[in-house]
C-alpha positions as CSV (number, residue, x, y, z in Angstrom):
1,X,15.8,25.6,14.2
2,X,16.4,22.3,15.9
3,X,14.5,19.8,14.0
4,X,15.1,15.9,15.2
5,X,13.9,13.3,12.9
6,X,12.6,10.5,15.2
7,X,13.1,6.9,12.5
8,X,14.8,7.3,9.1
9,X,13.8,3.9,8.0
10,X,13.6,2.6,4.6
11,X,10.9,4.0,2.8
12,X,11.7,7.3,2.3
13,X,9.8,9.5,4.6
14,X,12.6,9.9,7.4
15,X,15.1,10.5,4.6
16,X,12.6,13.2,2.9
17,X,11.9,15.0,6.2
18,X,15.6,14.9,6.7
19,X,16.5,16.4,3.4
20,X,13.2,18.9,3.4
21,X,14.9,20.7,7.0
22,X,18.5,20.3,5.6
23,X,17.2,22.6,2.5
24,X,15.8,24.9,5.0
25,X,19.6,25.3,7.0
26,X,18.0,23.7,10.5
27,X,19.9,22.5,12.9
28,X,18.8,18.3,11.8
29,X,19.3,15.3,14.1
30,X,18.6,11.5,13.3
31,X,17.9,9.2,15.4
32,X,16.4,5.5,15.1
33,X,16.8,2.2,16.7
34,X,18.1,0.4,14.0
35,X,21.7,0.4,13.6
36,X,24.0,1.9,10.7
37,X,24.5,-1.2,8.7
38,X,20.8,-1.7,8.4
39,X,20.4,2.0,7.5
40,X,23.0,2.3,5.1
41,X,21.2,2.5,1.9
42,X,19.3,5.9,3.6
43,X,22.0,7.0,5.2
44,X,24.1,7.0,1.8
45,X,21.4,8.6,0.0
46,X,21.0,11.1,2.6
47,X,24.8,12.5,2.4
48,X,25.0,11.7,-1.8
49,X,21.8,14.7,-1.4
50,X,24.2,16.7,0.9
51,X,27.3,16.5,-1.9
52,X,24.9,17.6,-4.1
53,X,24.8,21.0,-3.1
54,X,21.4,21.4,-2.2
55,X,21.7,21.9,1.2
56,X,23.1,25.0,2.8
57,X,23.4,24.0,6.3
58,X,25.4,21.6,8.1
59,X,25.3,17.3,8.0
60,X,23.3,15.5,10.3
61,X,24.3,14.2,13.5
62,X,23.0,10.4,13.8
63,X,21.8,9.0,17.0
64,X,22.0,5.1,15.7
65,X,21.1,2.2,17.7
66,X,19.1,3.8,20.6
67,X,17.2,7.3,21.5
68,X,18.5,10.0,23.8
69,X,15.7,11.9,25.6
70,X,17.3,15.2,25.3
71,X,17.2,15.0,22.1
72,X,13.4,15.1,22.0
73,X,13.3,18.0,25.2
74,X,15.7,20.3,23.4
75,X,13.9,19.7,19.4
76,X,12.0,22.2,18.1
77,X,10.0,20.0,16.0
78,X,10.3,16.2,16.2
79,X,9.3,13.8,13.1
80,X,8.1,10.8,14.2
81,X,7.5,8.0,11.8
82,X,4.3,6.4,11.5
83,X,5.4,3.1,12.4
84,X,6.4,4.9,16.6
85,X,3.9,4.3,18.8
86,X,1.9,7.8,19.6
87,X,2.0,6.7,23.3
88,X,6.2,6.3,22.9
89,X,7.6,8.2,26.0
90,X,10.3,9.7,24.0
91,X,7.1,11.5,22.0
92,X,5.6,13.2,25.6
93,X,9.1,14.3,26.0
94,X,8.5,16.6,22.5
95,X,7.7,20.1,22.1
96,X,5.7,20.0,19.0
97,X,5.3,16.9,16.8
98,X,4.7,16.2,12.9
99,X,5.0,13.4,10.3
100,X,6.2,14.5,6.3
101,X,2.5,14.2,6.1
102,X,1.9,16.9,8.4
103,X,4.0,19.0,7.0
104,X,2.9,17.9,3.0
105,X,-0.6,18.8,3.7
106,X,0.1,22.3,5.5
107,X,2.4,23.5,2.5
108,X,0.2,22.0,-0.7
109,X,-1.1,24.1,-3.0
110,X,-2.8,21.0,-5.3
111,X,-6.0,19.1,-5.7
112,X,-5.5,16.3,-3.2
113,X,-7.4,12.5,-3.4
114,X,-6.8,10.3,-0.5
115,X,-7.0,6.2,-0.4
116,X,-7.0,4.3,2.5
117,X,-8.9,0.6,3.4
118,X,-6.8,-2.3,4.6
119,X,-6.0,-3.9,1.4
120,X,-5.7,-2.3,-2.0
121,X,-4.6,0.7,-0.7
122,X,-1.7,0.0,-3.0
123,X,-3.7,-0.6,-6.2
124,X,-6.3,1.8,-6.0
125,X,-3.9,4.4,-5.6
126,X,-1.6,4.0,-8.7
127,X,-4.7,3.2,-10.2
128,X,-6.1,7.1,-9.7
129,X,-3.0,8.3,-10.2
130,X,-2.7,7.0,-13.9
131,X,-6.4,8.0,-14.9
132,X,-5.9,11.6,-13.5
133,X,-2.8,11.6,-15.3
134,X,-5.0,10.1,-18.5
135,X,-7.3,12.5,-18.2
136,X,-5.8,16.2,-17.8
137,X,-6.4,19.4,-19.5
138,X,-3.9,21.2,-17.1
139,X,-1.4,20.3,-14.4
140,X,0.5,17.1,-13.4
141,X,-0.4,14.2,-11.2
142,X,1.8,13.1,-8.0
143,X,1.5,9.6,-6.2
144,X,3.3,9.7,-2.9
145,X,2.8,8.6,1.1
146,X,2.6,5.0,2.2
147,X,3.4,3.7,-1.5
148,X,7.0,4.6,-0.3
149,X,7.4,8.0,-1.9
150,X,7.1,10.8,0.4
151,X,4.8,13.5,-0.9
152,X,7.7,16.3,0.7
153,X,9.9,15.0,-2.6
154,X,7.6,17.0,-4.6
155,X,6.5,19.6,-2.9
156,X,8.5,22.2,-4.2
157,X,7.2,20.7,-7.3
158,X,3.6,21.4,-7.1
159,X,1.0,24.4,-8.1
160,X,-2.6,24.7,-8.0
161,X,-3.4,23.3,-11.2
162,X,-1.6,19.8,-9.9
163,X,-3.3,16.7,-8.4
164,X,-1.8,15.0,-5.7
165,X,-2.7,10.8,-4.7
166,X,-1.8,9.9,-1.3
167,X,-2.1,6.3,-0.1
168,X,-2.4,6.6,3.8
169,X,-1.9,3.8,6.3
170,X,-4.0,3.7,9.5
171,X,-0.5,5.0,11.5
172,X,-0.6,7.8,9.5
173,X,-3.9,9.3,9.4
174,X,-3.5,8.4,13.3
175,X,-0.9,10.7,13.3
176,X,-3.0,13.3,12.2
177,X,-6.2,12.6,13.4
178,X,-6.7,15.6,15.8
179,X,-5.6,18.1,13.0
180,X,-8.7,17.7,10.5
181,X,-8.0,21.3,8.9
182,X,-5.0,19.4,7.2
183,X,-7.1,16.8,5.5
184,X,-9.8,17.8,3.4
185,X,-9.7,16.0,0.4
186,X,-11.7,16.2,-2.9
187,X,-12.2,12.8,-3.4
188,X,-11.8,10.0,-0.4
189,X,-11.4,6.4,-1.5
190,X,-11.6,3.6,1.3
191,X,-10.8,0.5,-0.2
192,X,-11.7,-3.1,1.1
193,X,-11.9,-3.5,5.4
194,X,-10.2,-6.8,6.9
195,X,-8.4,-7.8,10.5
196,X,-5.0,-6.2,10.3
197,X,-2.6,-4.7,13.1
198,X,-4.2,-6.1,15.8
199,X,-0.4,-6.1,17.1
200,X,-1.0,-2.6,17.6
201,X,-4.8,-1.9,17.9
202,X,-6.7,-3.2,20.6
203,X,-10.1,-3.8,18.6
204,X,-10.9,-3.5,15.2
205,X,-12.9,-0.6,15.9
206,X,-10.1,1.5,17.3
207,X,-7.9,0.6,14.0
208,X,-11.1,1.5,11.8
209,X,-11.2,4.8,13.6
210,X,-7.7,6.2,12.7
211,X,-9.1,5.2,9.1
212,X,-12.3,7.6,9.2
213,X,-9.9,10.4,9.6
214,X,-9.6,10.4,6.0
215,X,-13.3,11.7,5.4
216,X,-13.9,13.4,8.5
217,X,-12.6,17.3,7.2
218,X,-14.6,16.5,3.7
219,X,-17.9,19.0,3.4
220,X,-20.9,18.3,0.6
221,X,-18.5,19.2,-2.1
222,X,-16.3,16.5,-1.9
223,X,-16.6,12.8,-2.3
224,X,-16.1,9.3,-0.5
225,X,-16.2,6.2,-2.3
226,X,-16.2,3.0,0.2
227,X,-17.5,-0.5,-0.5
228,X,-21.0,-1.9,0.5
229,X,-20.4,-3.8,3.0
230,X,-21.0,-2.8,6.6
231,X,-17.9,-0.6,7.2
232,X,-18.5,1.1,3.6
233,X,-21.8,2.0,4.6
234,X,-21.0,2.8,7.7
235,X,-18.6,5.6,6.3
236,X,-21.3,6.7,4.0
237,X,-23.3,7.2,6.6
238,X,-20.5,9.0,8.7
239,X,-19.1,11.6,6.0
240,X,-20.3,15.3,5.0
241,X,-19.0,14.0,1.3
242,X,-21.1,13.2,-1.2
243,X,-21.5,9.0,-1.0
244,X,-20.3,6.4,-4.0
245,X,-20.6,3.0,-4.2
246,X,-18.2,0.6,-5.3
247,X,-19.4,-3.0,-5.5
248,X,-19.6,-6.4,-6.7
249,X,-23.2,-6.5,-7.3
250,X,-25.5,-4.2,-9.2
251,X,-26.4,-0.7,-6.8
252,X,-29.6,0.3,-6.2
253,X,-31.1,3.0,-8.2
254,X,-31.2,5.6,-5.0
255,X,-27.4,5.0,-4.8
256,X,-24.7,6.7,-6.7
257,X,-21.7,4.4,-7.9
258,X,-21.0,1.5,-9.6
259,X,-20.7,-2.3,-10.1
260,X,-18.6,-5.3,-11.7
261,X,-21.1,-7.4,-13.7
262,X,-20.7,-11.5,-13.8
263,X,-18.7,-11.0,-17.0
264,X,-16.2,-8.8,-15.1
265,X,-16.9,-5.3,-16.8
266,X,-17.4,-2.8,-14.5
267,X,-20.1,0.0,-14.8
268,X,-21.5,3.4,-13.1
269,X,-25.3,4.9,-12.5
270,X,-25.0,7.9,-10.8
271,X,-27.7,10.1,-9.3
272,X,-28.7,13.5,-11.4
273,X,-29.3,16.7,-9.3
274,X,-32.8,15.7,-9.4
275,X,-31.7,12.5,-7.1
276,X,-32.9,10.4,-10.1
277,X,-30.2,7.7,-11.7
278,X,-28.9,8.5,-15.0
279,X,-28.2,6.1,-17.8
280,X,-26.0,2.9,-17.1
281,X,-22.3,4.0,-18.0
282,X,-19.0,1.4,-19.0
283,X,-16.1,2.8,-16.7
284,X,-13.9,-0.4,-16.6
285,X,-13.8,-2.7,-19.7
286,X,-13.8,-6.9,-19.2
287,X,-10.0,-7.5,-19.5
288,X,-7.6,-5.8,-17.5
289,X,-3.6,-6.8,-17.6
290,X,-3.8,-6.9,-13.9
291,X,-5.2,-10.2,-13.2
292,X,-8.1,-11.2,-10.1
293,X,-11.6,-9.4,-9.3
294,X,-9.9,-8.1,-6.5
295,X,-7.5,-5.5,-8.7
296,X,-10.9,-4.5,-11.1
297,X,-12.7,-3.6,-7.9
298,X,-9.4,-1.1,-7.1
299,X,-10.0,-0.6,-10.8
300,X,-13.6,0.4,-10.0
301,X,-13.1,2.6,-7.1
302,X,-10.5,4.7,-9.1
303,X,-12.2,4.8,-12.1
304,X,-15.9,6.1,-10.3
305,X,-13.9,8.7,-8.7
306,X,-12.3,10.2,-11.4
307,X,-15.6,9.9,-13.5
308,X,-17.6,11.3,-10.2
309,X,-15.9,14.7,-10.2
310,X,-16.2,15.2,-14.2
311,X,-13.8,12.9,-16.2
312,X,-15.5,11.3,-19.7
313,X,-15.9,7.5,-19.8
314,X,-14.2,6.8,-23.2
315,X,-11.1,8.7,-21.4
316,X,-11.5,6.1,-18.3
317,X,-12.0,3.4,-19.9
318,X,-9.2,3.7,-22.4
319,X,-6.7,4.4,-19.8
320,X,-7.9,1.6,-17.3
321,X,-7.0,-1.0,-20.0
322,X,-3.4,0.1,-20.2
323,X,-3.0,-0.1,-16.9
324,X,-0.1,-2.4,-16.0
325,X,-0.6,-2.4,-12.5
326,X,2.8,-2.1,-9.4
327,X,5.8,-3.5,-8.3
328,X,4.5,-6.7,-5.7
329,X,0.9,-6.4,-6.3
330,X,0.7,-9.5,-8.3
331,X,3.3,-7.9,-10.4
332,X,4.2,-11.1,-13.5
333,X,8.2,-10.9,-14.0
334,X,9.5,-13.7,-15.0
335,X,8.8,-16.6,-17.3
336,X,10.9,-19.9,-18.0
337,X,10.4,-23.1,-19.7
338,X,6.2,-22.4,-19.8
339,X,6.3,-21.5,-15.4
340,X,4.9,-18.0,-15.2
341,X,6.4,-16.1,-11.4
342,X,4.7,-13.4,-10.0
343,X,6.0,-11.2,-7.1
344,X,3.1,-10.8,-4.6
345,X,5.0,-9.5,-1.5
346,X,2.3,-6.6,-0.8
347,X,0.0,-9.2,0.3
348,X,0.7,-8.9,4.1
349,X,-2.3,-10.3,5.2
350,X,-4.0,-13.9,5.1
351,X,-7.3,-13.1,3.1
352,X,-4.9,-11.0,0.2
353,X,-2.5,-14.1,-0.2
354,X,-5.9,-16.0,-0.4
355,X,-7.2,-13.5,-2.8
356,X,-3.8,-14.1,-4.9
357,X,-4.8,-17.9,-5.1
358,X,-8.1,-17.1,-6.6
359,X,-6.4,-14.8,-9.1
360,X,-3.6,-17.2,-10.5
361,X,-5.8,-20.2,-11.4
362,X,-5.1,-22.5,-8.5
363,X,-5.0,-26.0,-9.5
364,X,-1.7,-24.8,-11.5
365,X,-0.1,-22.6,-8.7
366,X,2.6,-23.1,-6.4
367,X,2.7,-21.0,-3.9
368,X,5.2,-19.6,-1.6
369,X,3.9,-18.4,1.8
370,X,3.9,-17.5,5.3
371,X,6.0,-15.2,7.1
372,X,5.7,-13.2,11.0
373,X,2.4,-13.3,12.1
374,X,0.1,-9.9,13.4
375,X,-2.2,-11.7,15.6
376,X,-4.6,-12.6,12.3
377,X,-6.6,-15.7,11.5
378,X,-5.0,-17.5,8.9
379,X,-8.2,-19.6,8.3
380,X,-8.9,-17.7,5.1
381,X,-5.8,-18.4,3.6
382,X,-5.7,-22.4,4.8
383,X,-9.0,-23.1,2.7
384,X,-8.2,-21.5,-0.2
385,X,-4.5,-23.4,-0.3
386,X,-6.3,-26.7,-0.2
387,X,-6.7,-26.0,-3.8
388,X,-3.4,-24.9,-4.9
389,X,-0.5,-27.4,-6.9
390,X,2.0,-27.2,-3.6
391,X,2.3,-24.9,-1.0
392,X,5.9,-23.6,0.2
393,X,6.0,-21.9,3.6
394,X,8.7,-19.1,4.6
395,X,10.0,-19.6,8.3
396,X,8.4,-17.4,11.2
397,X,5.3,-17.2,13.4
398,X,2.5,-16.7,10.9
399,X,3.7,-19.8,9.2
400,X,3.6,-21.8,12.3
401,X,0.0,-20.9,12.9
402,X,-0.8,-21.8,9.0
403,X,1.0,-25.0,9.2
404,X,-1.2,-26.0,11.9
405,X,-4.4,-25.1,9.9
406,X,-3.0,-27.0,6.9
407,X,-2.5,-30.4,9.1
408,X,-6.1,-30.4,10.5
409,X,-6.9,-30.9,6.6
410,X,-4.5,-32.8,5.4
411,X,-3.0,-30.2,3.0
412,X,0.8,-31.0,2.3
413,X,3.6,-28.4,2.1
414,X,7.4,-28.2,2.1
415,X,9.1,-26.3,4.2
416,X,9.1,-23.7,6.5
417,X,12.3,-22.9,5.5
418,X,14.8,-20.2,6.7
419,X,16.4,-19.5,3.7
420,X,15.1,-18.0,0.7
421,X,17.1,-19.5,-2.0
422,X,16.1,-22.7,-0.3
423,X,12.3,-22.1,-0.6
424,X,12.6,-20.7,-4.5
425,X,14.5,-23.7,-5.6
426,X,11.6,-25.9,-3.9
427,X,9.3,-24.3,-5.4
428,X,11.2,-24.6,-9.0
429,X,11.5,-28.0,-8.7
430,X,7.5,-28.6,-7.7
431,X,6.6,-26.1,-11.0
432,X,5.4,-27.8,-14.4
433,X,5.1,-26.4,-17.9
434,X,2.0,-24.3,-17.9
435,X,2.2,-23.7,-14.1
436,X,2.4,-20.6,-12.2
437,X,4.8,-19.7,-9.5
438,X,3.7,-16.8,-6.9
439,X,5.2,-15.2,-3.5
440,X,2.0,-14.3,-1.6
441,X,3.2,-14.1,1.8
442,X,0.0,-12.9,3.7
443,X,2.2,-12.1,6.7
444,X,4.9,-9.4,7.4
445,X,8.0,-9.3,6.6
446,X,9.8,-8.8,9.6
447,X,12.6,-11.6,10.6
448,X,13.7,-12.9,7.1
449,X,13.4,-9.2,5.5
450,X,13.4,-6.0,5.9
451,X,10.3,-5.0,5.1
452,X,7.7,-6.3,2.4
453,X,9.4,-4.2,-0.1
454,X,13.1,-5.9,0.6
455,X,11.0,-9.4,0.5
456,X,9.7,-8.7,-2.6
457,X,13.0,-7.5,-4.2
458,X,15.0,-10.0,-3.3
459,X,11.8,-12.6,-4.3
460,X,12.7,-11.8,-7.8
461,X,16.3,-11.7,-7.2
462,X,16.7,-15.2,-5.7
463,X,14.1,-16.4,-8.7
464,X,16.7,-14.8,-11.5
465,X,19.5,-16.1,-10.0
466,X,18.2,-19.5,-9.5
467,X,16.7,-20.2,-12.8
468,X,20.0,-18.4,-15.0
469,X,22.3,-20.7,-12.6
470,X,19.9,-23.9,-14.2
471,X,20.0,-22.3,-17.5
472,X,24.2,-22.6,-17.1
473,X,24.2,-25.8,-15.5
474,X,22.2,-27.0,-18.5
475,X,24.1,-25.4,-21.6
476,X,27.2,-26.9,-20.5
């Protein structure tokens, strides 16, 4: 079998489809348009799996740099990551197409629960994975897809008894959104709906579609949690799941889900088989160690899932306070002489960097920002920086745009600056006892980093190696 892989990348998934064919003896082929110094940490991880000895067939041949098209005429199966445009010529060239989504879902034995939304896709999922793994009387729990871990590295893994978490971009339930007898899972959770890839899309209401793809193979025994807002109940309305709630305000009584109260601890009313509400429930108690309303609400959704298909409240609630929460979702990892840094680098769009204001106390916060742009309104995040300590922008497009927003109102900031190291020690010196020091870029990655993963890293690299070099310069 000729098998071309169509974008290692970074992340994981061309390097797991790669490895998952090279198991199998096929005939494997990669190609991407990146070049072999950016590639190298996959690449090396890629032939470190081949000296292993757990591949019988032969290495890969890379195509680096470019795409040949008779690669793709002459594959037998093309994997395409999610980030290739479906309408890529090199794709209409292909025989048969598939993601390591694809071919997870047509292979998995376990229970599978599916999160998707435009921000706190992240969150919600780590969050279900730890209270299904909290709350098991058999099996294991996976977390795996566009949290970075391909879902094929456990495959061979899995059995029945095993639940499976997949975070799922819009790109990749695009991918698969003409193949519905692939997704059909038990529980659904759409998380909170804002402007985002309008690089890509060409409305909000073609991006929103490749999200309703995660519902739309659900029947009456499954179920869909979404907000309620008008995309959440427009989803409700939409899917053959059974519908919860996950809000900010208290539900009404004909509605099944649940609600954070002005105290912050989060609760769940659902409806009996009789369609009347049962007793008032405590899923999610006032103090989390994740910090902001808007990681209780992911909190929430996971939480009225897991407790919607069965699992006791004393169990969720329990294992909701030991959450710790994941790397670059407001992830705390460094504190020196009383300044507090967090690592925020998830935040990819202006309304989560916003949201990361509101969470870190603002009058006390410096905050480092800005990035490329993806055709987004920054507006969001221009109000809510009026209130911060100091505001440090990155260099690239996005900033440009948020530096204009921040002169119509006579907000100050340093910067943009080109050079990381540049902008941490700015933001060092600006930073008091008591103060907190955050990365909340609200923009992608691309131009300075990698990706927002590489940004994030290298965030608390530059952070480490900044304040230790003070430390030195101080001791002697």
């Amino acid at each position: 079998m000729k098998v071309l892989i169509m974008g290692l990348g970074l992340h994981g998934g061309g390097l797991a489809s790669a490895r998952f064919f090279l198991k199998k003896g096929a005939d494997v082929t990669v190609t991407d348009l990146r070049d072999e110094k950016t590639l190298m940490p996959s690449i090396t991880e890629l032939d470190n799996s081949l000296t292993s000895g757990n591949s019988p067939g032969s290495p890969p041949r890379y195509i680096l740099g470019k795409h040949e098209i008779d690669d793709f005429k002459t594959a037998d199966i093309v994997i395409k990551n999610p980030g290739v445009r479906p309408d890529s010529p090199f794709l209409q060239a292909c025989r048969r197409v598939e993601t390591d989504i694809s071919l997870f879902l047509s292979e998995s034995p376990a229970r599978l629960f599916a999160v998707t939304g435009t921000k706190g896709k992240s969150g919600t999922a780590s969050a279900l994975h730890w209270l299904l793994s909290k709350n098991r009387k058999a099996g294991r729990s996976f977390l795996g897809g566009n949290i970075t871990v391909s879902p094929l590295t456990f495959l061979d893994d899995l059995t029945k008894d095993d639940d499976v978490v997949l975070e799922l971009s819009s790109f990749q339930l695009g991918d698969i959104k003409n193949r519905l007898d692939l997704l059909k899972p038990a529980a659904a959770i759409l998380t909170t709906i804002m402007a985002d890839h309008l690089d890509r899309y060409n409305s909000m209401e073609e991006y929103i579609d490749d999200k309703r793809t995660i519902y739309r193979g659900q029947d009456k025994t499954c179920v869909t949690t979404a907000g309620d807002d008008d995309w959440g109940r427009s989803f409700h309305a939409e899917t053959k799941g059974r519908p919860v709630v996950c809000s900010y305000k208290q539900i009404p009584l004909d509605k099944s889900g649940g609600w954070i109260d002005p105290c912050g601890t989060g609760f769940a009313r659902f409806l009996n088989w009789e369609g009347i509400s049962d007793d008032t429930t405590e899923l999610v108690p006032q103090k989390l160690l994740t910090p902001g309303w808007h990681q209780k609400l992911n909190m929430l959704s996971a939480a009225l899932t897991v407790y919607s298909l069965g699992a006791q409240a004393q169990t969720i609630r329990e294992a909701a306070a030991a959450y710790k929460g994941i790397e670059h979702r407001l992830e705390f990892f460094h504190e020196a002489n009383g300044v507090r840094f967090y690592n925020d680098s998830a935040a990819t769009i202006p309304e989560a960097a916003a949201a990361c204001i509101e969470a870190l106390c603002p009058e006390k916060l410096i905050l480092v920002t800005g990035g490329t742009d993806k055709n987004l309104d920054f507006s969001a995040l221009a109000a809510a920086a009026k209130k911060t300590k100091a505001i440090v922008l990155l260099d690239g497009t996005g900033s440009e745009k948020l530096a204009r927003l921040l002169d119509k109102t006579n907000v100050s900031y340093s910067g943009p600056f080109d050079n990381l190291d540049k902008a941490v020690t700015c933001a060092i010196a600006k930073a008091s006892s008591g103060d907190t020091v955050a990365l909340s870029p609200g923009c992608a990655s691309f131009g300075m980093f990698l990706n927002e993963f590489d940004r994030g890293r290298k965030w608390k690299e530059a952070v480490n190696n900044i304040l230790n070099h003070e430390s030195r310069q101080t001791a002697s």
